[in-house]
N, CA, C and O atoms as a GROMACS GRO file, in nm:
protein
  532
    1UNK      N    1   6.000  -8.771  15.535
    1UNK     CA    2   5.884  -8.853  15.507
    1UNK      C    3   5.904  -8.996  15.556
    1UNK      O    4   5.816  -9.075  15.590
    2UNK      N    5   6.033  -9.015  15.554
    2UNK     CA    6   6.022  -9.187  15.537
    2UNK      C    7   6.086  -9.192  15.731
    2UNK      O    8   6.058  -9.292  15.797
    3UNK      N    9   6.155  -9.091  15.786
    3UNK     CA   10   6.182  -9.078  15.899
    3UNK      C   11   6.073  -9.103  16.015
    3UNK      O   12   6.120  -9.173  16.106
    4UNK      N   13   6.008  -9.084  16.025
    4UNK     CA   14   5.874  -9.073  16.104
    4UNK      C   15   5.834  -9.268  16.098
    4UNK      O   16   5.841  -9.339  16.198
    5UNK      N   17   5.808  -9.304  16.005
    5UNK     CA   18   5.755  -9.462  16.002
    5UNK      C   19   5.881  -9.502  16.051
    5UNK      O   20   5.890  -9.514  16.173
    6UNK      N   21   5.954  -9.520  16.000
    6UNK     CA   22   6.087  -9.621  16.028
    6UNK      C   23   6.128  -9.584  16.176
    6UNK      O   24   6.194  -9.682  16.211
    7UNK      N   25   6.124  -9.503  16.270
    7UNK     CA   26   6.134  -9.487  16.409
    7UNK      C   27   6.031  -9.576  16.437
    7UNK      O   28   6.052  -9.681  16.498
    8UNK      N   29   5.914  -9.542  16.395
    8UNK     CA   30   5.768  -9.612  16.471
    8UNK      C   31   5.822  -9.764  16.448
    8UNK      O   32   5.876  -9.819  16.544
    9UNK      N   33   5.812  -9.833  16.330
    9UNK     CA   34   5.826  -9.912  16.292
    9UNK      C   35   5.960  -9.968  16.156
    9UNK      O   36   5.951  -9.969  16.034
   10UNK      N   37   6.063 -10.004  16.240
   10UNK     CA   38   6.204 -10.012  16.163
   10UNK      C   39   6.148 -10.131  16.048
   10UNK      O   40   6.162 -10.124  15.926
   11UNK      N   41   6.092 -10.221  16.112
   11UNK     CA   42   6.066 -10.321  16.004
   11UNK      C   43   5.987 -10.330  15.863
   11UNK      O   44   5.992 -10.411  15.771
   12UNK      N   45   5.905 -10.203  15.886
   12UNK     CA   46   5.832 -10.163  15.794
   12UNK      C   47   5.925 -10.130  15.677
   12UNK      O   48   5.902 -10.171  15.563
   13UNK      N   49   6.027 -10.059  15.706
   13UNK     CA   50   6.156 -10.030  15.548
   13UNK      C   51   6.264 -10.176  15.607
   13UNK      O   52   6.381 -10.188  15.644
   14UNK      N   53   6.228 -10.203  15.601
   14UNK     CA   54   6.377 -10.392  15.666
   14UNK      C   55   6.419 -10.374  15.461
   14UNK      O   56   6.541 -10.388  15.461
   15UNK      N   57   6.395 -10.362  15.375
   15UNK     CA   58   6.374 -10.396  15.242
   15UNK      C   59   6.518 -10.283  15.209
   15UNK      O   60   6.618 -10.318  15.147
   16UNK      N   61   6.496 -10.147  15.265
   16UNK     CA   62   6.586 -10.050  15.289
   16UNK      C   63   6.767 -10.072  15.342
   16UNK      O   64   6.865 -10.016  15.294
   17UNK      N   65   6.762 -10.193  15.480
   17UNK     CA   66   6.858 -10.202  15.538
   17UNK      C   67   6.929 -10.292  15.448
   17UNK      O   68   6.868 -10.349  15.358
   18UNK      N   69   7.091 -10.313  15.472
   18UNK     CA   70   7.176 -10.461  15.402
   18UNK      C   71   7.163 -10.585  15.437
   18UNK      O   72   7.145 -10.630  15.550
   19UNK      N   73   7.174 -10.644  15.331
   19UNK     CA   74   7.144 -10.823  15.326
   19UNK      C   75   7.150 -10.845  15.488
   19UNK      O   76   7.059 -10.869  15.568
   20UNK      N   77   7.288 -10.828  15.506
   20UNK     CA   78   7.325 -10.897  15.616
   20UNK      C   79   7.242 -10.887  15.796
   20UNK      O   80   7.214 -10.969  15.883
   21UNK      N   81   7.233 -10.779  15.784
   21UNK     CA   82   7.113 -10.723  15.838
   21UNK      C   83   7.022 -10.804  15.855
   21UNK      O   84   7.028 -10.898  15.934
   22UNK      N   85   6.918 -10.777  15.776
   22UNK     CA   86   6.832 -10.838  15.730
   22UNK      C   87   6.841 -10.991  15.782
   22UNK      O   88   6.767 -11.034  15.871
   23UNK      N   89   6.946 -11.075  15.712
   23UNK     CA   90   6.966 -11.217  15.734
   23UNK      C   91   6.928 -11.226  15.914
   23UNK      O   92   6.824 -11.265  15.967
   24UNK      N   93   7.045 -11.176  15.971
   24UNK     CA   94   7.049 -11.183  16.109
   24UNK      C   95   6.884 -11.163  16.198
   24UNK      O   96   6.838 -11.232  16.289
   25UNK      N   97   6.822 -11.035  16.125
   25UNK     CA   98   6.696 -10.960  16.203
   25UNK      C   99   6.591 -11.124  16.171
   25UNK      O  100   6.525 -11.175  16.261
   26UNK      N  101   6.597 -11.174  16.048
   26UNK     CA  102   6.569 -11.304  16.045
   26UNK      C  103   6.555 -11.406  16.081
   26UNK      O  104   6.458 -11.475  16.046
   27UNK      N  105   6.655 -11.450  16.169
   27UNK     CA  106   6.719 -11.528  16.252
   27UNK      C  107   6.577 -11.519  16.378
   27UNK      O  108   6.509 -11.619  16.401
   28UNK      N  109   6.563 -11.446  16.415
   28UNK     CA  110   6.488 -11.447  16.545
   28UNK      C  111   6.340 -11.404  16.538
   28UNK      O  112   6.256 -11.416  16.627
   29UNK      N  113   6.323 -11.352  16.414
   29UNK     CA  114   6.179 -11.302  16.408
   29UNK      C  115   6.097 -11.349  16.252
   29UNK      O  116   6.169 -11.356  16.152
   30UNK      N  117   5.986 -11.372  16.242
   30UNK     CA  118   5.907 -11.364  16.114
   30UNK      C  119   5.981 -11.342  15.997
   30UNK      O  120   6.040 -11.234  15.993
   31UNK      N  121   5.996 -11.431  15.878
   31UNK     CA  122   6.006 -11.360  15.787
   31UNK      C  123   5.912 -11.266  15.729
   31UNK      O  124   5.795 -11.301  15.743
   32UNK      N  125   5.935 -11.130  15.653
   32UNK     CA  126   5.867 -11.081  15.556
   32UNK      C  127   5.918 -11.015  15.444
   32UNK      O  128   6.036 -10.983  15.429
   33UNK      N  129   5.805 -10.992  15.346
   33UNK     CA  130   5.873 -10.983  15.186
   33UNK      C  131   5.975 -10.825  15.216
   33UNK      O  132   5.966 -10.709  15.255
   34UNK      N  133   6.067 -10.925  15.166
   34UNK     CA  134   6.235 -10.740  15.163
   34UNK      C  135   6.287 -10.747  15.019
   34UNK      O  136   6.389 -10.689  14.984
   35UNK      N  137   6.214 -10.818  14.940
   35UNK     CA  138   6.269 -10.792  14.811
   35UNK      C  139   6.235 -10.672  14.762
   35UNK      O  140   6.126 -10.623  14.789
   36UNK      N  141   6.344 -10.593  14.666
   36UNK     CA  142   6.290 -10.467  14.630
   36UNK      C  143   6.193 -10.462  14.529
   36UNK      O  144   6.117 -10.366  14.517
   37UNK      N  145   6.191 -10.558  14.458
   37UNK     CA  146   6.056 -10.554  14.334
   37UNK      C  147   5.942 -10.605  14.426
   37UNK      O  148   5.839 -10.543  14.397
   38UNK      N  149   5.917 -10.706  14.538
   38UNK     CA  150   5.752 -10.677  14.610
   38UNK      C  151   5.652 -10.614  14.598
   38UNK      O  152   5.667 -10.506  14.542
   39UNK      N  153   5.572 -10.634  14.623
   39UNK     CA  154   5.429 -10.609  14.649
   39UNK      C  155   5.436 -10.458  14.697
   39UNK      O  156   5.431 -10.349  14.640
   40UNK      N  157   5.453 -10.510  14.850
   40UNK     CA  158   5.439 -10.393  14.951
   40UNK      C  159   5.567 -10.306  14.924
   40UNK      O  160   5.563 -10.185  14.903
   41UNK      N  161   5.667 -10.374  14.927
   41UNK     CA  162   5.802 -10.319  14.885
   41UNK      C  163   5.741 -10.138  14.767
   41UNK      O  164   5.714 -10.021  14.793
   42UNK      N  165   5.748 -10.202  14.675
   42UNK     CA  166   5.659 -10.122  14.552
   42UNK      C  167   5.571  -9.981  14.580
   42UNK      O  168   5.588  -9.868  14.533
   43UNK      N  169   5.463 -10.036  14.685
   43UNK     CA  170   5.302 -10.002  14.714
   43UNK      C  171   5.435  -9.857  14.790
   43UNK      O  172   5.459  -9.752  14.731
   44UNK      N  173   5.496  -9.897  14.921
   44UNK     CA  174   5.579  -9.829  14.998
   44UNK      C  175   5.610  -9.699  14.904
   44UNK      O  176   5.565  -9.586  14.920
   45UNK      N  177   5.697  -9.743  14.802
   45UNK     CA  178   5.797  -9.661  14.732
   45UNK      C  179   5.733  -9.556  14.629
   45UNK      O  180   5.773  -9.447  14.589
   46UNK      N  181   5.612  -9.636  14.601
   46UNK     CA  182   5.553  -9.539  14.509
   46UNK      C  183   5.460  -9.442  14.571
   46UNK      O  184   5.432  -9.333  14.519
   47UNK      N  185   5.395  -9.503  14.730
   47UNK     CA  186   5.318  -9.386  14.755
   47UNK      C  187   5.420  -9.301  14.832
   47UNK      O  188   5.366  -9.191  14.840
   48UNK      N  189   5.518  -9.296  14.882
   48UNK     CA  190   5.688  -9.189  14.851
   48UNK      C  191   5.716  -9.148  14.774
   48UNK      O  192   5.795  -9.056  14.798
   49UNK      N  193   5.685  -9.168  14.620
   49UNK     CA  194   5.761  -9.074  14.538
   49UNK      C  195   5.595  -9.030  14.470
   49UNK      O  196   5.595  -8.988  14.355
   50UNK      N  197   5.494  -9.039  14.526
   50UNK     CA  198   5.359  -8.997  14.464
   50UNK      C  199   5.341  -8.832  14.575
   50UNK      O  200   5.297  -8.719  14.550
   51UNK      N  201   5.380  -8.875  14.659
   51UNK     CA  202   5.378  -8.795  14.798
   51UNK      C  203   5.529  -8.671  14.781
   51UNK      O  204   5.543  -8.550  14.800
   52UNK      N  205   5.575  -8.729  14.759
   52UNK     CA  206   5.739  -8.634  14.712
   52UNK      C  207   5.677  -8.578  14.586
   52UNK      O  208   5.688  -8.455  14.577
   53UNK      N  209   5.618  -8.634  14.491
   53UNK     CA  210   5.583  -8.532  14.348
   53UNK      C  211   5.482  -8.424  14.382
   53UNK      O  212   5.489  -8.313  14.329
   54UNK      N  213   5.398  -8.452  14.459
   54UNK     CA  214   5.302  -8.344  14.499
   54UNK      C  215   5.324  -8.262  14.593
   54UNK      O  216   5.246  -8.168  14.611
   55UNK      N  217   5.450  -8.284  14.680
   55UNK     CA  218   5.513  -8.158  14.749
   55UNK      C  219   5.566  -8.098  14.646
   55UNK      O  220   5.545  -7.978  14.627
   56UNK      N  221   5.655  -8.183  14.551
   56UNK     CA  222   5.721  -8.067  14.488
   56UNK      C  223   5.634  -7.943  14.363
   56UNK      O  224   5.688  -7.847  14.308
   57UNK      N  225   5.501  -7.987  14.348
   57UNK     CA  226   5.384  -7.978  14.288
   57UNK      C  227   5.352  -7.850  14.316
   57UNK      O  228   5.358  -7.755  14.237
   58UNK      N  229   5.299  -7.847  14.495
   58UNK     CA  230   5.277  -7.766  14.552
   58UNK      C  231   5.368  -7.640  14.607
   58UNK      O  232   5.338  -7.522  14.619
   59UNK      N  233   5.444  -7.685  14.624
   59UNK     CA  234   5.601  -7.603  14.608
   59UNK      C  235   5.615  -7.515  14.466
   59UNK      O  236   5.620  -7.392  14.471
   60UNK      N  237   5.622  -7.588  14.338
   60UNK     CA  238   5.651  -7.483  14.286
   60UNK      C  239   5.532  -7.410  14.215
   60UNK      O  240   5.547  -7.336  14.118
   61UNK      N  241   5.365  -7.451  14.298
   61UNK     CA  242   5.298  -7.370  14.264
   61UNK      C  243   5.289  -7.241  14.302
   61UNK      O  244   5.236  -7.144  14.249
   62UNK      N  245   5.371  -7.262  14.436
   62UNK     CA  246   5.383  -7.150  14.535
   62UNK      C  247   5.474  -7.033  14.477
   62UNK      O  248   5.459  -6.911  14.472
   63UNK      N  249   5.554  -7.102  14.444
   63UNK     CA  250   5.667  -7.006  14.426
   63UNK      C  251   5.664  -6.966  14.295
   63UNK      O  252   5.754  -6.886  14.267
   64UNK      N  253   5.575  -7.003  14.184
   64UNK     CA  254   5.540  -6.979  14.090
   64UNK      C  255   5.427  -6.884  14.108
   64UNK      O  256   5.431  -6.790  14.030
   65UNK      N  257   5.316  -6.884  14.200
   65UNK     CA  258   5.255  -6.801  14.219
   65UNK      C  259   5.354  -6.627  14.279
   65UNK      O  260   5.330  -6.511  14.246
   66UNK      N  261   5.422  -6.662  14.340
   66UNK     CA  262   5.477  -6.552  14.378
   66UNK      C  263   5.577  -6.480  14.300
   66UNK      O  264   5.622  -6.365  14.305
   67UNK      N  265   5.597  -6.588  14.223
   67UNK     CA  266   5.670  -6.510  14.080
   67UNK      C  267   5.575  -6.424  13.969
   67UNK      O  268   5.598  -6.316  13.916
   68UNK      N  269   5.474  -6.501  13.958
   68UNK     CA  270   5.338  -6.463  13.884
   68UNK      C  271   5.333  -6.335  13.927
   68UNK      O  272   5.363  -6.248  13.845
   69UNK      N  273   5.281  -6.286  14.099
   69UNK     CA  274   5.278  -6.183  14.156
   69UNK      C  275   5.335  -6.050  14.123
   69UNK      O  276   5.268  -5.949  14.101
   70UNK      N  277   5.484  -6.061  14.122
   70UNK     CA  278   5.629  -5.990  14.128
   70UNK      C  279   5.622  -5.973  13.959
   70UNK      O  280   5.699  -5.881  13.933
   71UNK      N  281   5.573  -6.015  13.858
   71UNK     CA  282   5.610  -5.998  13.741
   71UNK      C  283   5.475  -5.897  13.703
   71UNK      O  284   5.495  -5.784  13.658
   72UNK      N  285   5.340  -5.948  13.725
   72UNK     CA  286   5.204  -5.873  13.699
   72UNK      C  287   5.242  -5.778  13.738
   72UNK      O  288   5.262  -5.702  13.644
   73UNK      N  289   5.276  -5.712  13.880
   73UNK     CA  290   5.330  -5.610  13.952
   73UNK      C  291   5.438  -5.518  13.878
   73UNK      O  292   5.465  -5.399  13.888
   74UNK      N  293   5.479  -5.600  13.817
   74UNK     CA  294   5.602  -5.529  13.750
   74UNK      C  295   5.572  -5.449  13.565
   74UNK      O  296   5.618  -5.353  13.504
   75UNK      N  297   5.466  -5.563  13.537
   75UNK     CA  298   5.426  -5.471  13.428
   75UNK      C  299   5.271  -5.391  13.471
   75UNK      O  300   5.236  -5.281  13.428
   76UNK      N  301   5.216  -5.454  13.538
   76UNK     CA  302   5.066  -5.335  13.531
   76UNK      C  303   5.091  -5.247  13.591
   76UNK      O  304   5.025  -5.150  13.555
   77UNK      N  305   5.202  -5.215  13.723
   77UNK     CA  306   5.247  -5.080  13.803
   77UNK      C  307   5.340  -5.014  13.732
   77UNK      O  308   5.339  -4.917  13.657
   78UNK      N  309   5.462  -5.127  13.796
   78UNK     CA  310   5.576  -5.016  13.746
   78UNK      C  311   5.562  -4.958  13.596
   78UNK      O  312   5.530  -4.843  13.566
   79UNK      N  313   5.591  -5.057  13.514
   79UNK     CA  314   5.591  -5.050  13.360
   79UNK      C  315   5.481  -4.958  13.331
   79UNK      O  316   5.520  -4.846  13.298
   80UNK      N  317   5.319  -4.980  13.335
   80UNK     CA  318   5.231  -4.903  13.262
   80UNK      C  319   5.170  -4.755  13.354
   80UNK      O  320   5.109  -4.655  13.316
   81UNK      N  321   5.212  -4.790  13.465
   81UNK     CA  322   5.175  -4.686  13.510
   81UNK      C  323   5.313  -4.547  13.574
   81UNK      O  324   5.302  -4.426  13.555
   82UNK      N  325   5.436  -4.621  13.655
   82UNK     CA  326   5.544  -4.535  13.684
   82UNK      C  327   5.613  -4.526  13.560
   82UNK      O  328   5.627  -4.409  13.523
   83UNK      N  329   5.653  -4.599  13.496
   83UNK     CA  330   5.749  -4.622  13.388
   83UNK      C  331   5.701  -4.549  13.277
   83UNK      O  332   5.797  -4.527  13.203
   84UNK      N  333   5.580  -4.492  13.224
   84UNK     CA  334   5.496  -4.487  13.104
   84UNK      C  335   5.449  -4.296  13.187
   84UNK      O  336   5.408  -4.219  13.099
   85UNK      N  337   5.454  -4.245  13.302
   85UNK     CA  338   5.428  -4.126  13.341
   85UNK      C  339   5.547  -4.093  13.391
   85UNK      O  340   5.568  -3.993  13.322
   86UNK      N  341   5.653  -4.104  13.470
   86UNK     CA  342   5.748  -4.036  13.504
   86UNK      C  343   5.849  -4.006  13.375
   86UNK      O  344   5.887  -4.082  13.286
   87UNK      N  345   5.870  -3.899  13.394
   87UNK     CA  346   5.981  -3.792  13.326
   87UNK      C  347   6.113  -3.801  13.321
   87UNK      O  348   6.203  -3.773  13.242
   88UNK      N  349   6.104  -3.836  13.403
   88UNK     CA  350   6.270  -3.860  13.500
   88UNK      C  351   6.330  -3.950  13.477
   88UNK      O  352   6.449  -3.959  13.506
   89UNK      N  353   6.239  -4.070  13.399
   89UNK     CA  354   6.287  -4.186  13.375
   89UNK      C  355   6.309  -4.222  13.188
   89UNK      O  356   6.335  -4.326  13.129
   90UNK      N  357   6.288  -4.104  13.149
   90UNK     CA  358   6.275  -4.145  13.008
   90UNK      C  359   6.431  -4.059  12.933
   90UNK      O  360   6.462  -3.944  12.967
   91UNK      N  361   6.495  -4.124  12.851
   91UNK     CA  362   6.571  -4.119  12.786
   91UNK      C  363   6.609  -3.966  12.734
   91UNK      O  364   6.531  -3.907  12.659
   92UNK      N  365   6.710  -3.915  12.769
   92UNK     CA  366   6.732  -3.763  12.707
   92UNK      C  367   6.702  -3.766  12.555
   92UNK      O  368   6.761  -3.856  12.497
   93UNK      N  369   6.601  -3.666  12.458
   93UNK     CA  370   6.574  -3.678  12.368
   93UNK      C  371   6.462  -3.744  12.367
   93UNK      O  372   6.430  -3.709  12.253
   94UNK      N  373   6.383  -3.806  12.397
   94UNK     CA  374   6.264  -3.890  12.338
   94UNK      C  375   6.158  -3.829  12.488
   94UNK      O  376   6.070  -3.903  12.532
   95UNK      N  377   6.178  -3.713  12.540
   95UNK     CA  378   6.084  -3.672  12.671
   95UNK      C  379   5.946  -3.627  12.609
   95UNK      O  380   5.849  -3.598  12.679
   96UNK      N  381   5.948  -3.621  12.434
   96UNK     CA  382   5.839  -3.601  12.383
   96UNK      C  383   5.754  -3.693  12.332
   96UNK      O  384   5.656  -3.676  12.259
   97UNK      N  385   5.810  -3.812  12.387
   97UNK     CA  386   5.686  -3.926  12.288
   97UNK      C  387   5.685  -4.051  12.397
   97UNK      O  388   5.749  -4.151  12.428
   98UNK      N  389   5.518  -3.942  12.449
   98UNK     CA  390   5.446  -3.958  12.505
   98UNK      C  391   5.368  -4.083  12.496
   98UNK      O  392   5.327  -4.148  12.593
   99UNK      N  393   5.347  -4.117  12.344
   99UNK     CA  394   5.237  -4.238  12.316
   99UNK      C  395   5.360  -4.373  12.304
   99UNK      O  396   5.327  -4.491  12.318
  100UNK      N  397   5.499  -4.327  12.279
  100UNK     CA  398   5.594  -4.481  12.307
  100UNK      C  399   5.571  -4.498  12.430
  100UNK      O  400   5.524  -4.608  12.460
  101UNK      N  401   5.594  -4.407  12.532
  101UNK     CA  402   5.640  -4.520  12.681
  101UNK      C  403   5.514  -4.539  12.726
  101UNK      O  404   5.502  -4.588  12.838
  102UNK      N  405   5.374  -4.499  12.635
  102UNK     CA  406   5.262  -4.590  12.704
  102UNK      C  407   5.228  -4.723  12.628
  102UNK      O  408   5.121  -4.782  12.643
  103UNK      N  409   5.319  -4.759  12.556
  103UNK     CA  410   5.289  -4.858  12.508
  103UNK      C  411   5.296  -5.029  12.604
  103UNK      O  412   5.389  -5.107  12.626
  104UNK      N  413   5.134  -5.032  12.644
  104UNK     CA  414   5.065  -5.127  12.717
  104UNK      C  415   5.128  -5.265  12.640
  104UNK      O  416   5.191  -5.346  12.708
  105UNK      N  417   5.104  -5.291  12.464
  105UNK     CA  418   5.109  -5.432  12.492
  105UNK      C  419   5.278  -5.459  12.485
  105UNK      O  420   5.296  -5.578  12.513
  106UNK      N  421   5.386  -5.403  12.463
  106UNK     CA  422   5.524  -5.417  12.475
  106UNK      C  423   5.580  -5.439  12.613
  106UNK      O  424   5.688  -5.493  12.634
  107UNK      N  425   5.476  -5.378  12.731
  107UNK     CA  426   5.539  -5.452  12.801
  107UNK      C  427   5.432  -5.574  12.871
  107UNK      O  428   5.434  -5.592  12.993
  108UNK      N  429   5.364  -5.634  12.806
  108UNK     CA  430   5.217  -5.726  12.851
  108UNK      C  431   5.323  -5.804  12.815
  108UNK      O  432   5.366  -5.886  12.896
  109UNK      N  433   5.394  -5.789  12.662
  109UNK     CA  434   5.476  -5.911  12.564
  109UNK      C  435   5.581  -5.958  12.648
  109UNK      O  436   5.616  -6.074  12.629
  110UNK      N  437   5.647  -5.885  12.747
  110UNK     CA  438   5.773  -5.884  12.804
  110UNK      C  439   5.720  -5.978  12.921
  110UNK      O  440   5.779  -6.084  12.943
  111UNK      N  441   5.641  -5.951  12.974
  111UNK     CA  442   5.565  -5.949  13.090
  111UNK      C  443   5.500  -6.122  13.071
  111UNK      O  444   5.512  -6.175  13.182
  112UNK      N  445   5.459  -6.188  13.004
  112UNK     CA  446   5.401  -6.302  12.958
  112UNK      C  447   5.604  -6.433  12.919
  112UNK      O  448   5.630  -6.550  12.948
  113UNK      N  449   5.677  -6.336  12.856
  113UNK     CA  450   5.822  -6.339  12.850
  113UNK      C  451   5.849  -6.379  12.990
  113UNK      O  452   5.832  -6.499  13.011
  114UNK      N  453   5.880  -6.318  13.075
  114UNK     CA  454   5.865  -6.337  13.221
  114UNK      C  455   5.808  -6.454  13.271
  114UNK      O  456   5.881  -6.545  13.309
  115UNK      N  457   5.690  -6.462  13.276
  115UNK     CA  458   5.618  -6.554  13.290
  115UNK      C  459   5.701  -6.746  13.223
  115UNK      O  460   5.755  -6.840  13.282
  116UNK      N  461   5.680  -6.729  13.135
  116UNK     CA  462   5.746  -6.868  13.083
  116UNK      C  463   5.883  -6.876  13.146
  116UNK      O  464   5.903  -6.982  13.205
  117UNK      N  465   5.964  -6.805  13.147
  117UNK     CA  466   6.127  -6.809  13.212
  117UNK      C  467   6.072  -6.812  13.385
  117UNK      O  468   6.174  -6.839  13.448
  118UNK      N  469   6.029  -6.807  13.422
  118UNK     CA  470   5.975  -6.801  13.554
  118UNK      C  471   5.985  -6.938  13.601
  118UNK      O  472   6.028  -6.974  13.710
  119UNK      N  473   5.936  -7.018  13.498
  119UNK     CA  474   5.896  -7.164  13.546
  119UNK      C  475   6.034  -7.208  13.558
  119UNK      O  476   6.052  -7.275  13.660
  120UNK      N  477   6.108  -7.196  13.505
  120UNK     CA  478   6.234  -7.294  13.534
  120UNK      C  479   6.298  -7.259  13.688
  120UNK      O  480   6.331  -7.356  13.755
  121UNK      N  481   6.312  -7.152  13.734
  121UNK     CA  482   6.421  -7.142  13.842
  121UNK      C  483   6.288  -7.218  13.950
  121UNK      O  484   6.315  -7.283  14.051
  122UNK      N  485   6.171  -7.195  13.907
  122UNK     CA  486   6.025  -7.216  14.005
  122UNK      C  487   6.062  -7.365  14.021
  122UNK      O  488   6.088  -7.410  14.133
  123UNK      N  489   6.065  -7.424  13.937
  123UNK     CA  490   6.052  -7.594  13.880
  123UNK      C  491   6.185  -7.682  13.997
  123UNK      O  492   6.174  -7.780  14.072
  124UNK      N  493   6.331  -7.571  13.957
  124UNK     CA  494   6.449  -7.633  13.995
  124UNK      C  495   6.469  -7.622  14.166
  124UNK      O  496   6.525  -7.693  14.249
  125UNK      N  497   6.387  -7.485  14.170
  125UNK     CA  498   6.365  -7.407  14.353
  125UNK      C  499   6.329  -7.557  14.395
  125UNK      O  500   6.407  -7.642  14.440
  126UNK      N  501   6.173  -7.572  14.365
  126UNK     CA  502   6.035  -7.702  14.381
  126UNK      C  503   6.134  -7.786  14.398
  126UNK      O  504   6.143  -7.808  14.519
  127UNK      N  505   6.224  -7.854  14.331
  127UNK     CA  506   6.295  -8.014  14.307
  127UNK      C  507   6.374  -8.013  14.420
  127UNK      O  508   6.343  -8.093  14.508
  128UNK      N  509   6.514  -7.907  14.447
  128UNK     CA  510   6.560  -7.860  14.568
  128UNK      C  511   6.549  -7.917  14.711
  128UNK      O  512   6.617  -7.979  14.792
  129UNK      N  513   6.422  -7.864  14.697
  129UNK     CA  514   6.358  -7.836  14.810
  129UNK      C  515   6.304  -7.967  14.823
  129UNK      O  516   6.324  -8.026  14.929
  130UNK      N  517   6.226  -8.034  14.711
  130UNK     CA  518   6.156  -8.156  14.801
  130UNK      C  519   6.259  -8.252  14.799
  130UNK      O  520   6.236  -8.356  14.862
  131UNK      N  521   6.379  -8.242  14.736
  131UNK     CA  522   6.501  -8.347  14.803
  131UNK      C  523   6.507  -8.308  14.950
  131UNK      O  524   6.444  -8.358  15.044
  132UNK      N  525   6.592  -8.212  14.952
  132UNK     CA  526   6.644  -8.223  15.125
  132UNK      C  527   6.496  -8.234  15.162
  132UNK      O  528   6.506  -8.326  15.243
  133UNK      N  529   6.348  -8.201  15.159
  133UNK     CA  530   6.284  -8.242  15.300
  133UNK      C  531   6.266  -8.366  15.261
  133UNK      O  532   6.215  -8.448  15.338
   0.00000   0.00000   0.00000
């Protein structure tokens, strides 16, 4: 984010570089405000970390959506429909009870379970990610 301006224009982050720097780049050209509490200094930094919060926003809506996906999937298919009719999959002894493994809201409960634990690895993925870019 901040790569792109500072090629175009180095002086635009001067506030970024060391004193000494600075002092010297001084020497020969305009002063302008490089204090870090400034105006523009400020205006800079916050529309960077306003711009960094809404990647990471969008990021872990994404990946929260695709968790969303993978979990619905997991209880309205597998769970209520493979899991709740195959034979093969049910416990030696209990191949007769039929009305337990259709039980819809035990795994809705699990399934919503899912959902809330979802957000964290979604949240930490999101943060990750909008550091390094």
């Amino acid at each position: 984010m901040i790569l792109i301006p500072l090629v175009k224009n180095p002086v635009w982050w001067i506030h970024d570089y060391p004193k000494d720097i600075q002092e010297e780049y001084f020497k020969t050209h305009e002063r302008v405000p490089s204090e870090f509490f400034s105006k523009s200094v400020l205006l800079k930094k916050g529309c960077a970390l306003l711009v960094a919060l809404v990647l990471m926003l969008v990021l872990m809506a994404l990946s929260y959506g695709i968790w969303l996906f993978i979990d619905w999937y997991d209880c309205f298919f597998l769970d209520w429909v493979l899991f709740a009719n195959m034979r093969s999959v049910r416990l030696p002894g209990t191949e007769h009870m039929d009305k337990a493994y259709h039980q819809k809201r035990y795994h809705f409960i699990q399934s919503l379970w899912g959902m809330l634990i979802g957000l964290i690895p979604c949240l930490i993925g999101a943060g990750i990610f909008a550091c390094l870019v």
